[in-house]
C-alpha positions as CSV (number, residue, x, y, z in Angstrom):
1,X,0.4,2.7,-11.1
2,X,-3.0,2.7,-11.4
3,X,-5.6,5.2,-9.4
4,X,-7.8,3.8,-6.7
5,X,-10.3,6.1,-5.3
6,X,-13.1,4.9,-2.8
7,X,-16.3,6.4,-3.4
8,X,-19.5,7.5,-0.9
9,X,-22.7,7.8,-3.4
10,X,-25.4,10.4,-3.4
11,X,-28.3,10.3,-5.4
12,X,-27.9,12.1,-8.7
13,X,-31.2,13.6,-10.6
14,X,-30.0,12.3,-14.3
15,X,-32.0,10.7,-16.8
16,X,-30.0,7.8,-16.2
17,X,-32.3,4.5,-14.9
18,X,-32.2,0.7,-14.8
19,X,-33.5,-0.9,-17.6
20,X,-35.3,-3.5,-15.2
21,X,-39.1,-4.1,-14.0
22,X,-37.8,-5.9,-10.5
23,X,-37.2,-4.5,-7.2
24,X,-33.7,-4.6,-5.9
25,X,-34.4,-4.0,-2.4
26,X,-33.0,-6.6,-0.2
27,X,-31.7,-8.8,-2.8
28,X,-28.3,-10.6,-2.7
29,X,-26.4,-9.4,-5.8
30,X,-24.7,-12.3,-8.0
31,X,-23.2,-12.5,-11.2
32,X,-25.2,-10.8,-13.7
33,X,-25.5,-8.0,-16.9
34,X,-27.5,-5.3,-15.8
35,X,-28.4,-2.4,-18.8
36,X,-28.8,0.5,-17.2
37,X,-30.3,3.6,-20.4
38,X,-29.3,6.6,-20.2
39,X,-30.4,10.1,-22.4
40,X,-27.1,10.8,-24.5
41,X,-27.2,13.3,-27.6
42,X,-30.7,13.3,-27.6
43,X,-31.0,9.3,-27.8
44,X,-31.5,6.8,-25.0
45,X,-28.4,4.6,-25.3
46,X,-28.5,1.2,-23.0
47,X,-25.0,0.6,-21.2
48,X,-23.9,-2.9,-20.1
49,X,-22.2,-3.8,-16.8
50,X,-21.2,-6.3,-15.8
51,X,-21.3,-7.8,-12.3
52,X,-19.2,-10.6,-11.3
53,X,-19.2,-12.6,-7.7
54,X,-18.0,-15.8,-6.2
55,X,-20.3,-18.5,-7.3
56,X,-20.9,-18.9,-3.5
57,X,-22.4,-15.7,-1.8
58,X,-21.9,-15.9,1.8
59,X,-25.5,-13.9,2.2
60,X,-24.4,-12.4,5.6
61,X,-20.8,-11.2,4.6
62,X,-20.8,-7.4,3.0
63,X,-18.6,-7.5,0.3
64,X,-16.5,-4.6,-1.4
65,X,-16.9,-3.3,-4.8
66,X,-14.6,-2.7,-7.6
67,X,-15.3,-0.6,-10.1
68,X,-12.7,-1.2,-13.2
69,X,-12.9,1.2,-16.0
70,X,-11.5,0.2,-19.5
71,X,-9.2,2.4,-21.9
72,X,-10.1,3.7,-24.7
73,X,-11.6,1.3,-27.7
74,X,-11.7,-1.2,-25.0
75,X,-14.4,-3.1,-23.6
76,X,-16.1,-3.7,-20.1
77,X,-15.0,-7.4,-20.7
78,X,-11.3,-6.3,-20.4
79,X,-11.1,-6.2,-16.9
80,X,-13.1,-9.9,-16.2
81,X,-10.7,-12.1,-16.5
82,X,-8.0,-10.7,-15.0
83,X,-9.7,-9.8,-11.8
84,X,-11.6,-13.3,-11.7
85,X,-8.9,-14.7,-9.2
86,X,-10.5,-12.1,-6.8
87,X,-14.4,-12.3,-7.6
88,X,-14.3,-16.1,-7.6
89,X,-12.6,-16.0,-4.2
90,X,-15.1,-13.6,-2.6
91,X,-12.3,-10.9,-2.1
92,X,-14.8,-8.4,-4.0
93,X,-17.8,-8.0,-6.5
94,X,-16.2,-6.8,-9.9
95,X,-18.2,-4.2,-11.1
96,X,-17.4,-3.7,-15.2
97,X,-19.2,-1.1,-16.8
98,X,-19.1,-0.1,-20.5
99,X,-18.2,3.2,-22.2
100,X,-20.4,4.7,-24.7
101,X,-18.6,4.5,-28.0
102,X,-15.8,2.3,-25.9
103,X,-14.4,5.3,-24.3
104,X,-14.9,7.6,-21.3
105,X,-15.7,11.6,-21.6
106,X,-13.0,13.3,-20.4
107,X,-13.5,16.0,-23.5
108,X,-11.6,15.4,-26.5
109,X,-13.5,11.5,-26.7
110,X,-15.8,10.0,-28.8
111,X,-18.2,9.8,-25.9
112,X,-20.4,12.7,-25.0
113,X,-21.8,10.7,-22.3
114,X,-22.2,11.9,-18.8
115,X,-19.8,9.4,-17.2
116,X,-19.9,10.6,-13.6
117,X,-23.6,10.5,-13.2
118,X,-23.6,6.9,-14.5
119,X,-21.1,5.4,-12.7
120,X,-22.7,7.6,-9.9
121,X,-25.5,5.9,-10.6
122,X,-24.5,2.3,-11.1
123,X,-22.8,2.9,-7.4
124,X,-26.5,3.8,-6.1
125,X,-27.8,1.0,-7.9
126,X,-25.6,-1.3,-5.9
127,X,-26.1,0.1,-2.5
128,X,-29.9,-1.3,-3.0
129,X,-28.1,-4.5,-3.0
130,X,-27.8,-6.3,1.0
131,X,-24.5,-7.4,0.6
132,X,-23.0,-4.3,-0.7
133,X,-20.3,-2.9,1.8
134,X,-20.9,1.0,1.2
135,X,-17.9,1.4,3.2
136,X,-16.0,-0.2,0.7
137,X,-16.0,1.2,-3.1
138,X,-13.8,1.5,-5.2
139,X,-12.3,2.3,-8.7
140,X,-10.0,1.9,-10.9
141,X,-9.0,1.7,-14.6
142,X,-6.8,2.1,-17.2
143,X,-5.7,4.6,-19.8
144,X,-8.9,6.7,-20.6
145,X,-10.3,4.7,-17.7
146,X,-7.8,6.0,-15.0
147,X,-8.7,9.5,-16.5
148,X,-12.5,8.7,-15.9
149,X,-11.0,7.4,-12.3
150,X,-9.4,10.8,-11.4
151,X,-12.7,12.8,-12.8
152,X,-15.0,11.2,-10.5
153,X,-13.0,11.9,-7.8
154,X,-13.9,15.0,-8.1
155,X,-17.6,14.9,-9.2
156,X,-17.8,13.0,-5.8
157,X,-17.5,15.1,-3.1
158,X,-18.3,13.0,-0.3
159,X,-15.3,10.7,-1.2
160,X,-13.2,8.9,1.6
């Protein structure tokens, strides 16, 4: 069984930032990559996500997020197509972020990435989005993901 935590977001005072001139404020967020860079080992490292939705955005309808985290040597692509019943319905937004050196830090990885900032911070990067429900986040993942699942529910303490 797989871990499914919902998450509340606060604001995080990381290195971490969206690799993006444009505002987000008030926009309707759609299928997309967004690179988000992030300070790890010295070196500023962009990380892909992914963002999937239906094709047709109901722009007054909040919609949940998902957050899927991939095992490790995976990819952020992993979780796409098997979740793509549920984006292309509108149940939820998929939200598919990628591990540095295809894993999550849980401290014997590859990966000395702070992971919990940056999904942290993906999460407050969404919540600038106007048909975000912030009511409604939440992850899961598998193998070293569900690990990464079960650490940010405790770097968050405002969870649900």
């Amino acid at each position: 069984m797989l871990p499914i935590i919902l998450f509340a977001s606060g604001v995080s005072a990381d290195t971490l930032r969206l690799n993006s001139g444009e505002s987000l404020e008030g926009k309707i967020l759609t299928s997309k990559t967004i690179l988000f860079e992030q300070q790890i080992d010295g070196n500023l490292i962009s990380r892909s996500v992914i963002i999937e939705t239906s094709a047709e955005i109901d722009h007054l309808k909040l919609y949940p997020i998902v957050i899927t985290l991939h095992g490790r040597g995976g990819s952020n692509t992993n979780w796409v197509q098997p979740l793509s019943e549920f984006t292309n319905s509108g149940a939820f937004i998929g939200v598919y972020p990628q591990g540095h050196h295809n894993s999550w830090n849980l401290g014997q990885e590859p990966s000395n990435a702070n992971d919990a900032v940056f999904i942290s911070n993906i999460i407050d990067t969404l919540l600038s989005y106007s048909n975000v429900d912030e009511n409604k986040i939440f992850a899961v993942g598998n193998s070293n993901g569900s690990g990464m699942v079960n650490v940010l529910g405790g770097f968050n303490k405002r969870l649900k």
